[in-house]
VEXVEXLO-551698 format. One line per field, with one value per residue (C-alpha): x, z, y; residue number from 0. Coordinates in steps of 0.02 Angstrom, whole numbers, plus 50000, padded with zeros to 5 digits. Layout:
u <- X|... .
w <- Z|... .
v <- Y|... .
seq <- NUM|... .
//
This chain:
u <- 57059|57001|56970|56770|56695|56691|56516|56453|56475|56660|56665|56567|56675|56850|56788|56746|56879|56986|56866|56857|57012|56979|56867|56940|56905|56707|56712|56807|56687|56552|56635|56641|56455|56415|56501|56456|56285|56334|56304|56361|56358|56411|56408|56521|56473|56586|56622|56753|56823|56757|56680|56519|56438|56480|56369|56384|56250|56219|56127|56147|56011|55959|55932|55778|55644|55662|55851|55832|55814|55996|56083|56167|56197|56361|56418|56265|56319|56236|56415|56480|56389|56526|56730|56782|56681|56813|56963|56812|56716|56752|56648|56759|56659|56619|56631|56460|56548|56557|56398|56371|56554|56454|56339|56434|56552|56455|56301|56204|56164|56041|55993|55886|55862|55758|55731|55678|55479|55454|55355|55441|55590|55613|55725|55805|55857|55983|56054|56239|56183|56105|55932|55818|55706|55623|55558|55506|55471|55538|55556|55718|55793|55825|55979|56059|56116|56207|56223|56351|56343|56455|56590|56676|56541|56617|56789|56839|57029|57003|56905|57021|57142|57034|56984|57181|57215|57062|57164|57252|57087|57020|57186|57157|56979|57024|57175|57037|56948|57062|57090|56922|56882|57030|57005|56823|56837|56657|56566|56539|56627|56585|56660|56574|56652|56509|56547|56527|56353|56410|56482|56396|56455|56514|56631|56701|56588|56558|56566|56707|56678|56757|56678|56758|56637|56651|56775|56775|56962|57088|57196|57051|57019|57185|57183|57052|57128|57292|57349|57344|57546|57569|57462|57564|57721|57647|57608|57462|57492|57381|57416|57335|57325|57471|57432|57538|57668|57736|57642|57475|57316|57240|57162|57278|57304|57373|57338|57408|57352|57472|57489|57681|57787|57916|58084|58134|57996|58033|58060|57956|57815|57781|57828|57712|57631|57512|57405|57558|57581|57564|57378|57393|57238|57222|57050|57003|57028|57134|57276|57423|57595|57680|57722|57723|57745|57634|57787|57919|57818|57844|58012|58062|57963|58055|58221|58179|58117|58288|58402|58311|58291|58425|58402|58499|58382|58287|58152|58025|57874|57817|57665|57601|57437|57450|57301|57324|57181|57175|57090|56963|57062|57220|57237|57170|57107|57066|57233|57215|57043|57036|57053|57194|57305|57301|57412|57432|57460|57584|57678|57813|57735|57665|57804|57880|57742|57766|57951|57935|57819|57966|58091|57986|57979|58123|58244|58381|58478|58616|58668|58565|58603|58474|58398|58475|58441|58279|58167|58191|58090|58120|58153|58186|58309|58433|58478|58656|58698|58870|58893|59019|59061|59120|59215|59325|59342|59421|59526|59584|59626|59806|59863|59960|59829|59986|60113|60100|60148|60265|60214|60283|60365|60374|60557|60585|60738|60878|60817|60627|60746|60828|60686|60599|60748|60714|60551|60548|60691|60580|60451|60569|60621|60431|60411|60568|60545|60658|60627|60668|60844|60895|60867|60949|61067|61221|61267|61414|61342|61217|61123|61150|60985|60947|60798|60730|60620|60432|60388|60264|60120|60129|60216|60023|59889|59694|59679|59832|59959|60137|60202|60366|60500|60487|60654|60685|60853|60959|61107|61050|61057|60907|60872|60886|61078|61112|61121|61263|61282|61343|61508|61509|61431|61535|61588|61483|61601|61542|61445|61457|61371|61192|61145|60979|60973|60791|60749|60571|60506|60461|60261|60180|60148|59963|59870|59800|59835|59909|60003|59907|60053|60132|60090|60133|60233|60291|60131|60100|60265|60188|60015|60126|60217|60066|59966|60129|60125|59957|59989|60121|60006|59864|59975|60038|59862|59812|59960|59896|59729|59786|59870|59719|59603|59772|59748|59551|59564|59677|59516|59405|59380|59227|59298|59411|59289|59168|59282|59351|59160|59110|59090|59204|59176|59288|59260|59368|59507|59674|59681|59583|59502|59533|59429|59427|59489|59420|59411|59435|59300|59406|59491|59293|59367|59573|59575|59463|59568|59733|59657|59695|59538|59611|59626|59424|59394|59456|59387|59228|59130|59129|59248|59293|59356|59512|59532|59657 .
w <- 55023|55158|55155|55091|55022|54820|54721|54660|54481|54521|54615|54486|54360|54434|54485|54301|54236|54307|54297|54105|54018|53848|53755|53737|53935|53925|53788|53932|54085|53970|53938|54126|54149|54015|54056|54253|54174|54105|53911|53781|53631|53666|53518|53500|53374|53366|53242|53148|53262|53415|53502|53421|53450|53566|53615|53687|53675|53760|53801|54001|54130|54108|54233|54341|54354|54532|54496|54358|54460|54518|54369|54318|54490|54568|54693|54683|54629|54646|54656|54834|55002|55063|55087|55134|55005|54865|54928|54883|54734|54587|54503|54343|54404|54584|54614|54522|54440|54246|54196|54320|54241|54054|54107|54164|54022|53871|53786|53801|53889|53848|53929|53850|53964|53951|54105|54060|54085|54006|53869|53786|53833|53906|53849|53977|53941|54079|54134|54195|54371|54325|54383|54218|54124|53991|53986|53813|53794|53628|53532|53599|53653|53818|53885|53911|53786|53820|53698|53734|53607|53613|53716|53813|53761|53922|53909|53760|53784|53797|53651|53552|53601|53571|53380|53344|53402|53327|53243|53407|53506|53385|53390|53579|53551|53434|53560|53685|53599|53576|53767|53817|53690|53757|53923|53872|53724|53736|53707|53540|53510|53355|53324|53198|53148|53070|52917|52910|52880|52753|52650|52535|52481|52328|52402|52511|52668|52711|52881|52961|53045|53168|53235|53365|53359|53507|53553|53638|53699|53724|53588|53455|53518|53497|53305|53280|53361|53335|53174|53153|53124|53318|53374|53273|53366|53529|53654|53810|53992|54117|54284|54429|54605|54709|54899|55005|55112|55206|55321|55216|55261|55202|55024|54956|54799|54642|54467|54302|54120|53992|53799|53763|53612|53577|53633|53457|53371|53232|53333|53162|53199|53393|53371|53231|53243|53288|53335|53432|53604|53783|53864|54050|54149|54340|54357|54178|54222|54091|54186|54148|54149|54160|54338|54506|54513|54342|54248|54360|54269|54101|54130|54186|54040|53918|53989|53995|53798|53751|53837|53759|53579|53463|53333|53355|53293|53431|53532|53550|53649|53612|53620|53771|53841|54032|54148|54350|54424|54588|54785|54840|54971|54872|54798|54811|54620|54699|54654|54502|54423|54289|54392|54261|54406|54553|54734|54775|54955|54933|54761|54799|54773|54618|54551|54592|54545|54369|54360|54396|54218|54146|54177|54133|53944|53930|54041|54151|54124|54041|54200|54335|54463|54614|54653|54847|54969|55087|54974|54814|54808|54805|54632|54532|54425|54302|54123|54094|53918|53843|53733|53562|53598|53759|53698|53574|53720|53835|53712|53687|53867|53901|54032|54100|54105|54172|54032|53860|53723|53598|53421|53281|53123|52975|52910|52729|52645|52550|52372|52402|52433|52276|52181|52255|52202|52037|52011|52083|51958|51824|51892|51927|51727|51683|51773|51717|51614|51449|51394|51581|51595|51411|51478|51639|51660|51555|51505|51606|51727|51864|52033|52179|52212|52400|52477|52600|52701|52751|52915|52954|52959|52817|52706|52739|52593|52650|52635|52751|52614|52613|52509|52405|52486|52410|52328|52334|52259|52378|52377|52189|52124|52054|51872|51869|51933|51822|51627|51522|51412|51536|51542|51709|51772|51906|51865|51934|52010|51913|52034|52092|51992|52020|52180|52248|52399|52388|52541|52561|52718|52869|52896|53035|53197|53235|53386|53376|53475|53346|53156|53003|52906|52945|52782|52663|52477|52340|52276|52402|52352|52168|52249|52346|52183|52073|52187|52188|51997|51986|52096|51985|51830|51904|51952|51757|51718|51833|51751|51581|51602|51719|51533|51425|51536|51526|51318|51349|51437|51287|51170|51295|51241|51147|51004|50965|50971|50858|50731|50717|50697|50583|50372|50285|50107|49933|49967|50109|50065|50079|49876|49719|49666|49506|49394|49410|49573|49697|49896|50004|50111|50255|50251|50314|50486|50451|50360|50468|50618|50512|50481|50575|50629|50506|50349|50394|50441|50233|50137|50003|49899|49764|49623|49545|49704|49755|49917|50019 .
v <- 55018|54906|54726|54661|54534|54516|54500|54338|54390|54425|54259|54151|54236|54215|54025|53984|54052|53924|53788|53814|53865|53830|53739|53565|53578|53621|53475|53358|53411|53353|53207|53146|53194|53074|52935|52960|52951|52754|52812|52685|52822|53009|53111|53278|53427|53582|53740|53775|53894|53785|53936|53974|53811|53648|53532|53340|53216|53049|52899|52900|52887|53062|53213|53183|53289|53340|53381|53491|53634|53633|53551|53695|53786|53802|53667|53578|53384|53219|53098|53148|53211|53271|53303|53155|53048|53114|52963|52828|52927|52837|52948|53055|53212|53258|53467|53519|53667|53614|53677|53819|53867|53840|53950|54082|54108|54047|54150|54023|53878|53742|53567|53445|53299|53149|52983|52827|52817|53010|53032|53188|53285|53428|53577|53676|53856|53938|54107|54152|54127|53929|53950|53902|54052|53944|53768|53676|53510|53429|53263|53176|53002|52950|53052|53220|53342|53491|53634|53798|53940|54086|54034|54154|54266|54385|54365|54452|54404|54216|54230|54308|54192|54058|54122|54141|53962|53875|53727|53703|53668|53573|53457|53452|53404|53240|53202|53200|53102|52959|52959|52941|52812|52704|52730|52660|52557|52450|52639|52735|52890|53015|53191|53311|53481|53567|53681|53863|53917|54045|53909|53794|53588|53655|53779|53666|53683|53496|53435|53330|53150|53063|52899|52779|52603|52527|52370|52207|52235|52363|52307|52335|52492|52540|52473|52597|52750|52711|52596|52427|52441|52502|52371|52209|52310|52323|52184|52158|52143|52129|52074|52019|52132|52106|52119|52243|52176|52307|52402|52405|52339|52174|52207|52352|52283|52375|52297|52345|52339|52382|52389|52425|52423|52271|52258|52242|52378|52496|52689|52749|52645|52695|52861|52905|53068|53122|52961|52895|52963|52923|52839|52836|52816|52785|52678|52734|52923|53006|53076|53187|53136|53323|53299|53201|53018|52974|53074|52966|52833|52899|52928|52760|52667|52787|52726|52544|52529|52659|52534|52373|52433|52365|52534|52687|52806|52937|52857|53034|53016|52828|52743|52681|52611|52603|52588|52561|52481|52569|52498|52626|52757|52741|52914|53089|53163|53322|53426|53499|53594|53480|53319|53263|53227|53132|53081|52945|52874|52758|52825|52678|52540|52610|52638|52478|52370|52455|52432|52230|52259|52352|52222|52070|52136|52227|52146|52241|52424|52427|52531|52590|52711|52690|52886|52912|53026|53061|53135|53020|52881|52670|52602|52757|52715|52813|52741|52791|52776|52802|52937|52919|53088|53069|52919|53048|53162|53030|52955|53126|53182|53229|53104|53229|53371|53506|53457|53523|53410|53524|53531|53421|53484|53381|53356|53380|53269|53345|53303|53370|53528|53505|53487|53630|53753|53679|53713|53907|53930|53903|54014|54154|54140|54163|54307|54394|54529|54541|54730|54777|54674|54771|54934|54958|54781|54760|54577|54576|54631|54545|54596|54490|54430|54349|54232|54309|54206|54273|54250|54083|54204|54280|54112|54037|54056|54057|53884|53837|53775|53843|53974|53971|54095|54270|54352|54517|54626|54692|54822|54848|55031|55112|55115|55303|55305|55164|55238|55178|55337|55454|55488|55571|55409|55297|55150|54983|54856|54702|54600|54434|54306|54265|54161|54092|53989|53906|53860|53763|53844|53727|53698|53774|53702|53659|53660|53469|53330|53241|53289|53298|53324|53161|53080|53213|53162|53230|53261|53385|53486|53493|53584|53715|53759|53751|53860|53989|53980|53997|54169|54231|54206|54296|54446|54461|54466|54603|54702|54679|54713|54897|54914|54888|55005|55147|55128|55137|55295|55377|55366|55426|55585|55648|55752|55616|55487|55591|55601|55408|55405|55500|55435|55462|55539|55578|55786|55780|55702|55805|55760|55771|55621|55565|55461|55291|55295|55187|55218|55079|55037|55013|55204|55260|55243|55277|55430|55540|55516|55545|55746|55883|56008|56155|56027|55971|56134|56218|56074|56100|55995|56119|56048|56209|56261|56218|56168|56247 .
seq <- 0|1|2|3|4|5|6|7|8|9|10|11|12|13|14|15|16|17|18|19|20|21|22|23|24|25|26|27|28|29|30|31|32|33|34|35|36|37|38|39|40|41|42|43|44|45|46|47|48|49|50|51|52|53|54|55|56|57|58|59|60|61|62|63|64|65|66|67|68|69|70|71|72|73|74|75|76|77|78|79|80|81|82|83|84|85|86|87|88|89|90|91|92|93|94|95|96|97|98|99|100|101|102|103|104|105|106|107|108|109|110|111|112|113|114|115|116|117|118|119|120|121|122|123|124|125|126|127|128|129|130|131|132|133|134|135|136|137|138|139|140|141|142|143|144|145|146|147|148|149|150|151|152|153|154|155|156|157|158|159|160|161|162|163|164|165|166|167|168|169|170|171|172|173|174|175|176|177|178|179|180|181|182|183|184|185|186|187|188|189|190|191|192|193|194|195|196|197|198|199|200|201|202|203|204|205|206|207|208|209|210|211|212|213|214|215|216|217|218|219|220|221|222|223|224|225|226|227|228|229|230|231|232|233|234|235|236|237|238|239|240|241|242|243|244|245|246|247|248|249|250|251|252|253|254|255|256|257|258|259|260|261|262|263|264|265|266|267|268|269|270|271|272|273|274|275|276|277|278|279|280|281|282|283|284|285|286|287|288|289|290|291|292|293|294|295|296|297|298|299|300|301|302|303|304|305|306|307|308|309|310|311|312|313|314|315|316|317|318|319|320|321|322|323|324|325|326|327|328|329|330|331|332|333|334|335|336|337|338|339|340|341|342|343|344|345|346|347|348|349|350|351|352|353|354|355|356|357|358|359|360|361|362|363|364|365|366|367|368|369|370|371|372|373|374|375|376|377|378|379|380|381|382|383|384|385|386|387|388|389|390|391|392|393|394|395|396|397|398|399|400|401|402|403|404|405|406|407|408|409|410|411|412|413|414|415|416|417|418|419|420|421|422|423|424|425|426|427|428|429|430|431|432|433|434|435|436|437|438|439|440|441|442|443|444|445|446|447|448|449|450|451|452|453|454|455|456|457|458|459|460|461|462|463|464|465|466|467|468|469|470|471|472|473|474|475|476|477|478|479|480|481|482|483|484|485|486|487|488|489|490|491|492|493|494|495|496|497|498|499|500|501|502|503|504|505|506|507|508|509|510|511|512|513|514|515|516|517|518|519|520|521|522|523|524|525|526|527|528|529|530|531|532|533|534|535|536|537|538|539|540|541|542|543|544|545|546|547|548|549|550|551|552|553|554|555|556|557|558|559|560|561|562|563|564|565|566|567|568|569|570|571|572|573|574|575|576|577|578|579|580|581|582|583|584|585|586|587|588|589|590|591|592|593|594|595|596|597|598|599|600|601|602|603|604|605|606|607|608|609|610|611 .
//
């Protein structure tokens, strides 16, 4: 495939595309027409799903008649003449691509337009390309209004995107709001989400208003966008163009206006959400702060309020009005499409003109570490804060990192000893079994019995504490070879007497830096034996109830059960009744299971037959 030139649709399209990325940036673009156009009210309507219908109306001079032709064709503007105009436009649009981009992606584009002297307006309908198919004159104010339906009308991904993520936009579109009404607090701001058409008042259809009035100062502004509570916690700054001393020409002057938050302000107050966040403007452009030296600027304010606030809790994303009055020449906004960025010239003095702000209301770092090296930049500092967990971990550290400190194990007296013995010999008489020591032991006679020791892994319960030693018998015969009527049987030496030598096994070693055994008592003696007693009992109850379910399965079969069953009644009784003779009730359920199946089996209630 060789190399040719693309189509203007594919070049209008592929232009626009990046021009316009979503609506909140059509609703923008509009914005900056408007207030290039010196309007004092701009009014914003969108849907619900801030596609179908968007439209922006002002107050502004107005479109001329003579321009009208080219209003909505690409790269035709009125701000700049040409490239190098852009480092002294001041202008908040200056590519003429916004409404040719409208027009190319929407359904429809229409522009109603009114200068001061006209008697009626005139309506403006457009195609994709810009040029205008229809004109209607209509009943309007002096001003421009701009109305987009079908928004990415030919981009059925970005539309679907767009439907999915409705509530998202229409966040963006209030956040947008608030940073064009602070960046321009004397004008009149109003936001209306119209209802669905399909739904009525009474189903809950009614529209949704937003209204900014306009302000005398920045601080009232902020009241009304913001809270009254951020601006009591907040204070004003403005100060006066400083000229450049070092290498810059005479009038380079940068000048700063700045609403901040307190030294001593409450972290829940400036961090509310979702009015609170950052307002940074360069010459009343709303500018990001997601990279270059604007989020240096971000950064550094961040670390100056963390290291002045006296709270501990997190300091996310605070509030902050900041507003850098700019000389002409100073900066290039041409980098990004939507002119929310800009470059500045000479980024160090910006940055240190807003650092000498920093430190006059917040004071010094509690450490600073100046940025070093070629590329970094003068006065970018580092807050260094100390961390409580990387307090623990020093006072931690082995000061000898290639020794290993041995383990500690707890010494146990002679009469905790003592006592222990004590105690496991009354445990051992619990568990013995009487019926067991009648059968096969003679009362002379008694098995050595030994302690034998478990090893540390297995002397450990699942919840760390010690087990008692375990006894077993050893050298003992079986019961089978011991039975005393046998007169073939060898004799049994008589043993030695019983002995038991309880020893309370030594704790465990553990892998910390330091013992937590090392205030143990004799309370925590009584929890090792309780918890082995408490073993022993369950183990006797596991026995017993393998007992009851042995009985259980006895009666388990069906004939049997039948019959214990069954009522019980005078004709089959292994006996003639007599007269006068009363049954007791409780035989119903006896007698039955006391007959065999042949006495059942010859029985008759006839009584002049015997039965057999």
């Amino acid at each position: 495939m060789g190399i040719k030139a693309l189509p203007d649709t594919a070049v209008r399209a592929l232009g626009s595309g990046q021009v316009l990325t979503d609506p909140a940036s059509l609703i923008k673009e509009l914005l900056d027409n408007s207030l290039d156009a010196s309007a004092t009210t701009i009014s914003i309507e969108v849907s619900q799903n801030v596609l179908d219908v968007l439209q922006v109306k002002d107050n502004g001079h107005g479109i001329p008649p003579e321009d009208r032709e080219f209003m909505a064709v690409r790269y035709c503007t009125s701000k700049i003449r040409g490239y190098e105009d852009i480092q002294d436009c001041r202008s908040l649009g200056f590519r003429g691509e916004a409404l040719s981009s409208a027009a190319e992606l929407a359904g429809g584009l229409v522009i109603t337009t009114m200068v001061e002297g006209e008697k009626v307006a005139m309506a403006c309908t457009c195609d994709r390309v810009g040029r205008i198919t229809v004109k209607k004159p209509v009943g309007a104010m002096k001003g421009t209004t701009v109305r987009v339906t079908d928004f990415f009308k030919f981009l059925p991904v970005r539309r679907e995107n767009a439907m999915k993520a409705a509530q998202k936009n229409l966040s963006k579109v209030r956040t947008l709001l608030q940073k064009y009404y602070l960046s321009h607090p004397t004008c009149r701001f109003s936001l209306r989400i119209l209802a669905p058409p399909q739904k009525s008042k009474a189903a809950g259809g009614q529209a949704e208003d937003i209204v900014y009035a306009p302000s005398k100062s920045v601080s009232e502004a902020v009241m009304k966008a913001v809270g009254k509570e951020v601006v009591i916690a907040c204070q004003w700054i403005n100060t006066e163009p400083e000229e450049a001393t070092d290498g810059g020409s005479e009038g380079q002057r940068i000048g700063i206006e700045a609403f901040m938050p307190k030294p001593d302000s409450d972290p829940a107050i400036i961090c509310k959400k979702p009015q609170c966040t950052h307002f940074v403007f360069v010459d009343s452009r709303p500018v990001s702060c997601a990279r270059g030296t604007l989020k240096q600027i971000l950064s550094l304010y961040k670390s100056y309020l963390k290291s002045a606030s006296p709270s501990d809790s997190a300091i996310s994303d605070p509030f902050l009005y900041l507003n850098l009055r700019c000389p002409p020449g100073t900066y290039d906004p041409n980098i990004e499409p939507s002119k929310d960025d800009v470059m500045f010239f000479h980024a160090d003095r910006v940055i240190e003109s807003v650092e000498a702000v920093l430190k006059g209301l917040y004071g010094e770092l509690r450490s600073k570490i100046s940025a070093g090296g070629s590329g970094e930049r003068a006065g970018k500092s580092t807050e260094i804060l100390t961390s409580g967990f990387g307090l623990l971990l020093a006072r931690k550290r082995d000061p000898r990192p290639g020794m290993v400190k041995p383990p500690t194990v707890p010494e146990i007296d002679e009469d905790e000893e003592e006592m222990a013995a004590q105690q496991m010999d009354m445990i051992m008489e619990l568990d013995e079994d009487p019926a067991a020591g009648s059968t096969h032991a003679s009362p002379g006679k008694a098995l050595p019995v030994q302690a034998q020791e478990e090893s540390p892994q297995k002397s450990r319960n699942r919840d760390s504490s010690v087990r008692p030693p375990m006894f077993s018998i050893a050298d003992a015969p079986s019961p089978e070879l011991v039975c005393p009527g046998e007169p073939n049987q060898e004799s049994v030496p008589p043993a030695a007497p019983l002995t038991r030598t309880a020893q309370t096994p030594k704790r465990r070693p553990t892998n910390w830096g330091f013992n937590m055994s090392s205030g143990h008592d004799e309370d925590e003696d009584d929890l090792v034996l309780e918890a082995a007693e408490q073993q022993i009992r369950s183990e006797l109850a596991e026995e017993q109830a393998d007992e009851a379910a042995a009985r259980d399965i006895a009666i388990s079969n069906p004939w049997t059960t039948a019959k214990m069953n069954s009522p019980a009644s005078t004709s089959n009784l292994p006996f003639p009744s007599a007269p006068g003779l009363a049954i007791p009730s409780s035989w119903s359920l006896t007698i039955p299971s006391l007959l065999c199946d042949s006495c059942i089996g010859h029985t008759t209630d006839d009584p002049n037959v015997p039965n057999s």
